[in-house]
TINUGU-753573 format. One record per residue (C-alpha): residue in one letter; x, y, z. Coordinates in steps of 0.25 Angstrom, whole numbers, plus 5000, padded with zeros to 4 digits. Example, Ala and Ser with C-alpha at 12.3 -4.5 7.8 and 13.67 -1.06 7.14 Angstrom:
! TINUGU-753573
A504949825031/S505549965029/
***
This chain:
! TINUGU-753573
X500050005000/X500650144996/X499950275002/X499950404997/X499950495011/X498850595012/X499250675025/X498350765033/X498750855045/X497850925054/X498451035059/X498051145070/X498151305069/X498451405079/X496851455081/X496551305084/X495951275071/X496451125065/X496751115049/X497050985042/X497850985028/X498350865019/X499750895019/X499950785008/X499150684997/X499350644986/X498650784980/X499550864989/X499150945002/X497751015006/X497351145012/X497251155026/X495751145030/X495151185044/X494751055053/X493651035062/X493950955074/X493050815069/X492450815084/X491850905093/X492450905106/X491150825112/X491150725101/X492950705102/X492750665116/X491550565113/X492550505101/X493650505110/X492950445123/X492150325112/X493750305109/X494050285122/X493050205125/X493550075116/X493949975126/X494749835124/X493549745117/X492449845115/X491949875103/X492450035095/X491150115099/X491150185088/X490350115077/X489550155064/X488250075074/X488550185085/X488350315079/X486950315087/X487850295101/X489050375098/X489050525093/X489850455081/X490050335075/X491450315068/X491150335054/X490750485058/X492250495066/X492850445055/X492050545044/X492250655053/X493650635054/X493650645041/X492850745038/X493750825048/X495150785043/X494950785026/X494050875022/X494050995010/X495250995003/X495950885011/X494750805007/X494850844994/X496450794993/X496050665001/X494950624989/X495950654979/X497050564988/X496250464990/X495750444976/X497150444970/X497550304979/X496150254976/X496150114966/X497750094967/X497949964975/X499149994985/X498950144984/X498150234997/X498050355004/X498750365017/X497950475028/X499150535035/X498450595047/X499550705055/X498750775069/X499850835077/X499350785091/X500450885097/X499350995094/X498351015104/X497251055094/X497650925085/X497750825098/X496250775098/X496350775082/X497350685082/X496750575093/X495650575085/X495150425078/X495650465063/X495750325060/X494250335056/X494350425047/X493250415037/X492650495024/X491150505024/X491050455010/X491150325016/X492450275012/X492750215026/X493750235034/X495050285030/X496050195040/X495250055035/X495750085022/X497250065017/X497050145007/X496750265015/X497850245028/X497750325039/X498950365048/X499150455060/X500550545057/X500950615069/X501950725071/X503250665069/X504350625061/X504050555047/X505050405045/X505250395033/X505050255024/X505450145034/X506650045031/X506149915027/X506249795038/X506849655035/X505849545038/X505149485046/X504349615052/X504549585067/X503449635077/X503249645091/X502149595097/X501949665111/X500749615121/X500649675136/X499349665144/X499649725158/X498449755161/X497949595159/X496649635151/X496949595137/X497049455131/X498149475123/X498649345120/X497649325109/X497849445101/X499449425103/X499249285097/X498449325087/X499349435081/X500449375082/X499849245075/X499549355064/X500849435063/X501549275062/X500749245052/X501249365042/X502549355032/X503649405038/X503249455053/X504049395067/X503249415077/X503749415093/X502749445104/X502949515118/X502149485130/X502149595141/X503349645140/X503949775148/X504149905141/X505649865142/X505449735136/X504749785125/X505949865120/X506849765122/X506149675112/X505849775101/X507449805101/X507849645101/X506749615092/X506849745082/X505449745079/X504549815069/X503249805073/X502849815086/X501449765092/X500849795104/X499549735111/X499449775125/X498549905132/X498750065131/X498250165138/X498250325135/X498250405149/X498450545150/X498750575136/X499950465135/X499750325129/X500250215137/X500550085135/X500449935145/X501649865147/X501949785159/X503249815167/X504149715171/X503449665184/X502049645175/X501549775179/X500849885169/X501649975164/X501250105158/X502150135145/X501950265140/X501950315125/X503250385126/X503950255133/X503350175123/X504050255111/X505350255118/X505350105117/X504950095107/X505850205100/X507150195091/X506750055085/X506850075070/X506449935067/X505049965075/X504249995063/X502649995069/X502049985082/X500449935085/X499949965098/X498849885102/X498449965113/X497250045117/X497550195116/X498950175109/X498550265096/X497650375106/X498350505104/X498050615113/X496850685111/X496950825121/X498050945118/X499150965127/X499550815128/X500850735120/X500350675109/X501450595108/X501250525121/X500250425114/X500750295112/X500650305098/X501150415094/X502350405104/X502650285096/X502550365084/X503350485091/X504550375094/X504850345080/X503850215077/X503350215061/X502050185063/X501150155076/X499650085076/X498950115091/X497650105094/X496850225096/X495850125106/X495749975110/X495949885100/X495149735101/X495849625100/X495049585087/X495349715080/X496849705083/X497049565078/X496249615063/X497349735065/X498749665068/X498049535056/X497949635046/X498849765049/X500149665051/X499849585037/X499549715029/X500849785037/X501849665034/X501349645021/X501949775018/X500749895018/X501050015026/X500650025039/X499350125037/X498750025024/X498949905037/X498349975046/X497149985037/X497149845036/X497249815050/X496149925053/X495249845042/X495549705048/X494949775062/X493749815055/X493449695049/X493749625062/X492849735071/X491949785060/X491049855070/X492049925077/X493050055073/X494249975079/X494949985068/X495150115070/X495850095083/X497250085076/X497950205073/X499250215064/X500350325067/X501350295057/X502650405055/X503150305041/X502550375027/X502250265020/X501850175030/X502850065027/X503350005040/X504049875033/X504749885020/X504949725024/X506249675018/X506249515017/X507749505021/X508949495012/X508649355007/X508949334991/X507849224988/X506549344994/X506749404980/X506349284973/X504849284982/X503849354974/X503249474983/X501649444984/X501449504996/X500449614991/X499549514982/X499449434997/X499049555004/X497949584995/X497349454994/X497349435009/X496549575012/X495049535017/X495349405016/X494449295024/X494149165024/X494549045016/X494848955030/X494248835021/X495248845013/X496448855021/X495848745031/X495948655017/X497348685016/X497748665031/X496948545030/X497848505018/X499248535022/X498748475036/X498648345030/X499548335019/X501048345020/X501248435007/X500548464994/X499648554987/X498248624991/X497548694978/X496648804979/X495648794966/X494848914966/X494149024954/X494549164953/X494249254965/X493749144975/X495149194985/X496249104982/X497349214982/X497049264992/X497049135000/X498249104995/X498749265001/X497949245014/X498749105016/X500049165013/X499649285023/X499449205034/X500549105032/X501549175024/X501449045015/X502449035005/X501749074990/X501449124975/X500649194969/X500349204954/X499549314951/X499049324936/X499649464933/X501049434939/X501749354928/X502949334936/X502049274948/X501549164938/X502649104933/X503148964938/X504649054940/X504249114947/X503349034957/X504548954960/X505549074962/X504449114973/X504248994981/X505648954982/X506149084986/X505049094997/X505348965002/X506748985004/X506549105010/X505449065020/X506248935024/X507449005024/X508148915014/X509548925010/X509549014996/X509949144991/X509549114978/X508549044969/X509248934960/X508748974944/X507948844944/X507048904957/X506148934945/X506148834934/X505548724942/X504848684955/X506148604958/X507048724968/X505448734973/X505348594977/X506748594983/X506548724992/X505148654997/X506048525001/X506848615009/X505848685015/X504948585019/X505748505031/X505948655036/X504448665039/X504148645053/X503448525059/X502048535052/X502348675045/X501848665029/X502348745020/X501248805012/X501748874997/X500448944990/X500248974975/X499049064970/X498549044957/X499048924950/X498148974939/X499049094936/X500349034936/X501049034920/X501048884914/X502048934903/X503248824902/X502448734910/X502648594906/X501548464905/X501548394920/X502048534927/X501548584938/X500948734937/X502248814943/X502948694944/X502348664958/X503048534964/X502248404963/X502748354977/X503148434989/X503948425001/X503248385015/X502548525021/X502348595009/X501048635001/X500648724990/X499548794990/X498848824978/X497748894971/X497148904957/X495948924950/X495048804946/X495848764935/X496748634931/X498048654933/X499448594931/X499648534944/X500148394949/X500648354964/X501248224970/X500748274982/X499448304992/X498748414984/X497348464987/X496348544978/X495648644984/X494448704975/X493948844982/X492448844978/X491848974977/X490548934983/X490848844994/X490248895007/X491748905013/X492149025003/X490849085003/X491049075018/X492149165016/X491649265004/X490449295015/X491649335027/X492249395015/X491049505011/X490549505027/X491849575029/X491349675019/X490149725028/X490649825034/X491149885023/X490350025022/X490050025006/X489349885009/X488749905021/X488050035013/X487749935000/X487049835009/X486349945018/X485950025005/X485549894996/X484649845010/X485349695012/X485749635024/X487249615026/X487149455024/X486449465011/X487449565007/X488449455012/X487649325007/X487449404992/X488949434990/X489449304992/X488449234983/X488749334973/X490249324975/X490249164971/X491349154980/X492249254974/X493049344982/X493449414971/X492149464968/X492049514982/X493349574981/X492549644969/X491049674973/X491149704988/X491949824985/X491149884975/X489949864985/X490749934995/X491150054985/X489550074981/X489650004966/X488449914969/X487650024978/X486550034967/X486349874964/X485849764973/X486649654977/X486149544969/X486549644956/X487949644961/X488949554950/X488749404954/X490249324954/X491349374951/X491349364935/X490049444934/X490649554943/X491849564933/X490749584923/X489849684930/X491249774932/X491849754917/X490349784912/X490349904920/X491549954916/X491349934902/X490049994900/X490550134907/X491250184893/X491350084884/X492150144874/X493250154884/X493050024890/X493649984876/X494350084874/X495250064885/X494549984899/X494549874893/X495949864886/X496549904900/X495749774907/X496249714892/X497649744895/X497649714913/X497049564908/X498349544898/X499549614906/X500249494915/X500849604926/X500549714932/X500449844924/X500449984926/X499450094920/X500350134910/X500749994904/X499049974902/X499050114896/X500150084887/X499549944882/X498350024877/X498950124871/X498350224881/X499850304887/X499250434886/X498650504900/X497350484894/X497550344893/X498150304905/X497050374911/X496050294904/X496950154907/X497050194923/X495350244924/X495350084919/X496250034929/X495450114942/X494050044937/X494649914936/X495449944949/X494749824957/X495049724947/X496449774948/X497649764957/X498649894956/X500049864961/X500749994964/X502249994961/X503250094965/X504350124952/X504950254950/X504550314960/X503150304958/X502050214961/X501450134950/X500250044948/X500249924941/X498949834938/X498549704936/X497049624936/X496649584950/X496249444947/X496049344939/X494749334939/X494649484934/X495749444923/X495049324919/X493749394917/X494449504908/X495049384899/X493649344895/X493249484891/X494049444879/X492949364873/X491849484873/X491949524859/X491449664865/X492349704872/X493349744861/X494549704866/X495249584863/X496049544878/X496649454870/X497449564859/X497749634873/X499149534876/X499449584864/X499449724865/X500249714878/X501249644872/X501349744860/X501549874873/X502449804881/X503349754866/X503149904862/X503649974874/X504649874879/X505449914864/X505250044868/X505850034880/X506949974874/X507050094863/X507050174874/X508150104882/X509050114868/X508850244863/X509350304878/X510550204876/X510850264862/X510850394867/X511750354880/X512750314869/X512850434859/X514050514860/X513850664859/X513950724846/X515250824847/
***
């Protein structure tokens, strides 16, 4: 994820009157605009004392059901907030901002939020709950979306990009209970059971230690992450936090101790505090904001800082540490994780506001607390980097335990051998594959249809061997030049590995899409990518496939798995897979404004889905964003085929001269490219360079955009976005246009007239490259 920073300041004047300005976006700065405090004084104190009344396993009060109890419900703090902070012209520049990161994947908008708490008229400003920010358009909240961050800046100091770490990332885990009232065994064991179960993370836990002791083990364990889980307190305008002294009494450590422990550690990269009060700042003139236990962390040098500006339930901080830790490790910035930990809480506690508890003051501008380095071994440049494809496939995922029980089951009772997923087009069976491989770091492939390189049997080989040495620690530098010709170096790294594997360990290796791998060279009685026909004791492959035969033989215990759309186990888990959409503001308003209950809403998706997540990945958002408001349910496309349809028809019968003049050569030439390819090599196939064009060609691309995945790459400086077709359904469908004689344009010709671009500008290239080395060579005339 890559932000572009909109930072706002509110700033106070010498009459006592409060201004706020952007001081940068991507559209430059704003005029300073006068700012009403968003509260009376009355209706502060009431926020603030519904704030203070959370307590440790009671429900946040402020609900959308409470606005009859409460002066407010949170919506209207969130939209007030709003209203207060971006307004006129800052609005203005917000719209603008916001609608240039819009339809790019990996591209968002990062609210940098800068109160001076120092300043008596900005000190109740500043302990205000800004993390429910929220238009009144109805977008949502700004903080639950990663593509709108939201981060607290406070008067100091900037760091620059941090240097990257060498892995694994090594975090702390500190629990303290003097007090005796919380059960903190479970959620120890449950986060530690999560953060073990992520690629590249050492884990050590710390029970009850002393304020001395703690230091002592931060310095001998050069930590980057510190967690703690334990009670905090704020008294008299200073956050304090429970530790137990040497004798097992309570000790009060104030904020200011606690930095200067906590100091002059460059390895310490982030600290959570799962404490009550941690992130409260003070809310009255006259006090040291800095004697918070957040912001005296921030003060003391730490990048980044999540608190928690009230209790936190022990539900809500397991959906946070699952999600935040996975998306942080697997390389977001700090603000786009903490989105995704806010989200888990919300889909964990969707009738509470807890996920606004956590509260992230962060002093890095990009957000980037691990530039993860994976160690000076030769062979990792060999391993094919898939992290972001398994990221992406694992968000919302639920379900599918039938299907990981079968496999248990399998490599329970066999020794070795091979377990093969069967399944149509958009049924889940990537991200089954990613969800497996996120919870297990399981050694894996994937061939994905628009990355040549990934689906070649090379290159297969090259992949596994190089992770299997490096994950048993094998005793390579290089990769012998036969590593790729056959599955013979394969079969010999899996006979060294296996009597490695601990007594009942199995080594699990999964391939996704068998049916995407290049058969080119490959010869009668082969395997598809070579796969050996017999395999060591304690090692399986795991595969998957769409329905189709195959060149595959084993001399070993295999089983076929054939994933049925309609069976009531993955029905099961498309119905938990649209209930988790209820909550969801545009579906609420659809179901409320069509006059259907929730479970026919429920019930009505999943028949009409026919088992495909896909076309849920499709249809619920568009339900969400309001393109199905004016038609009933039952009139919503049935299957993920007549959805496809139903979208190209619509787009096709808006112009339909330049649907062939140019929509449907752009879909033409994304069907026939084999790689990623950037606006200007689509422009350049249709003979469309000009502005004008180009314009047309990326108008195309932003209608399309959900059928699309957008990699940005950074070259020159510059971010560039490369595109490729989603899926393969979407691919395939477009394939079969070729036989509507209306349509006009032949997909077939269209390999053709790539060829002829990329023959035609690579000579240029080359014309270009000679004519600068002739002149390089003349002499001057004399």
């Amino acid at each position: 994820m890559q932000y572009e920073d909109f930072v706002i300041r509110v700033l106070a004047d010498a009459d006592g009157g409060l201004t706020v300005r952007v001081e940068d976006s991507p559209y430059g700065g704003s005029p300073d605009c006068p700012l009403e405090y968003p509260f009376e004084e009355r209706e502060a104190g009431q926020l603030f004392e519904l704030l203070d009344q959370v307590i440790m396993g009671y429900e946040w009060v402020l609900t959308d059901s409470s606005v009859e109890e409460m002066p407010f419900s949170a919506r209207r703090v969130g939209e007030r907030l709003f209203q207060a902070l971006i307004q006129g012209p800052i609005r203005d520049c917000w719209l603008q901002s916001l609608a240039r990161v819009q339809g790019y994947d990996g591209q968002g908008l990062r609210l940098r939020l800068v109160i001076d708490p120092s300043h008596p008229q900005l000190a109740p400003l500043s302990a205000l709950p800004w993390e429910m920010l929220a238009p009144a358009d109805g977008r949502g909240y700004l903080s639950l979306n990663r593509k709108t961050a939201l981060v607290r800046f406070l008067e100091v100091p900037q760091l620059k990009s941090l240097p990257a770490v060498e892995m694994p990332v090594k975090v702390l885990l500190v629990a303290t209970d003097p007090i005796g009232n919380l059960d903190l065994n479970e959620e120890q064991s449950q986060i530690m059971e999560v953060l073990e179960a992520l690629p590249s993370v050492q884990v050590r836990c710390l029970e009850e230690p002393t304020i001395e002791q703690l230091r002592t083990e931060l310095l001998r364990g050069r930590f980057h992450v510190l967690h703690f889980m334990g009670h905090g307190v704020f008294e008299k305008n200073e956050g304090i936090l429970l530790f137990k002294d040497e004798s097992g009494a309570r000790e009060n450590i104030r904020a200011s101790v606690l930095a200067s422990t906590l100091s002059g550690l460059d390895l310490l990269r982030l600290v959570v505090l799962n404490a009550c009060d941690s992130a409260k700042m003070v809310r009255h003139a006259g006090s040291d904001p800095y004697a918070a236990t957040a912001s005296a962390l921030v003060m003391a040098g730490i990048p980044a800082v999540i608190a928690m500006q009230v209790p936190f339930s022990d539900q809500a901080a397991l959906a946070f540490s699952h999600r935040f830790y996975a998306a942080l490790i697997a390389g977001d910035p700090v603000d786009a994780a903490v989105a995704e930990g806010r989200l888990a809480v919300l889909q964990a506690r969707p009738t509470t506001f807890q996920w606004a508890t956590p509260v992230l003051f962060m002093r890095v501008p990009d957000g980037k607390l691990f530039a993860l380095e994976e160690g000076e071994h030769p062979i990792r440049k060999h391993i094919l980097l898939q992290g972001d494809l398994i990221a992406e496939k694992t968000k919302g995922f639920v379900g599918r335990e039938f299907v990981f029980n079968s496999i248990d089951k399998f490599t329970s009772r066999q020794n070795n051998g091979y377990f093969l997923i069967k399944g149509d087009p958009g049924i889940g069976k990537t991200s089954l594959m990613a969800e497996m491989v996120r919870r297990h770091r399981h050694l894996h492939h994937f061939n994905i249809r628009s990355m040549a390189a990934f689906r070649r049997t090379e290159s297969f080989l090259v992949n596994l061997c190089a992770q299997i040495i490096v994950r048993f620690g094998l005793d390579r530098s290089s990769l012998p030049p036969e590593a790729g010709r056959d599955s013979g170096f394969l079969c010999s790294l899996l006979g060294q590995a296996s009597p490695l594997l601990e007594k009942g360990a199995k080594l699990l290796l999964l391939v996704d899409a068998l049916d995407e791998v290049e058969r080119h060279g490959l010869m009668h009685g082969q395997n598809i990518l070579d796969l050996p026909t017999i395999l060591p004791e304690g090692v399986f492959f795991v595969l998957t496939t769409r329905p189709k035969e195959l060149p595959l033989r084993f001399d070993c215990p295999h089983k076929v798995f054939e994933f049925d759309a309609r069976s009531p186990t993955n029905l099961e888990d498309i119905r938990i897979f649209v209930r988790g959409h209820l909550e969801r503001e545009g579906i609420r308003s659809y179901i409320q404004n069509r006059g259907i209950g929730l479970e026919r809403f429920v019930e009505d998706l999943v028949e009409r889905s026919e088992g495909n997540f896909m076309y849920l990945r499709h249809v619920l958002p568009e339900i969400e964003l309001g393109a199905y408001r004016d038609r009933p349910l039952d009139e919503i496309p049935e299957g993920l085929e007549n959805y496809y349809e139903e979208h190209w028809d619509r787009m096709r019968n808006v112009d339909r001269q330049a649907w062939f003049d140019y929509k449907l050569p752009v879909l033409a030439a994304l069907t026939k490219v084999k790689q990623p390819v950037s606006l200007d090599f689509i422009a350049g196939i249709l003979d469309k360079s000009d502005s004008e064009g180009r314009r047309k060609v990326l108008s195309v691309l932003v209608q399309w955009e959900q059928f699309l995945h957008v990699e940005p790459i950074l070259a020159d400086g510059q971010t560039h976005r490369l595109y490729r077709l989603y899926h393969g359904a979407f691919h395939d469908f477009i394939k079969r246009k070729d036989e509507i004689a209306e349509e006009h344009v032949q997909l077939s010709k269209m390999s053709l007239t790539i060829a002829r671009y990329v023959r035609d500008r690579h000579q240029a290239r080359k014309r270009k490259r000679g004519f600068r080395r002739g002149l390089r060579g003349k002499r001057p005339i004399n």
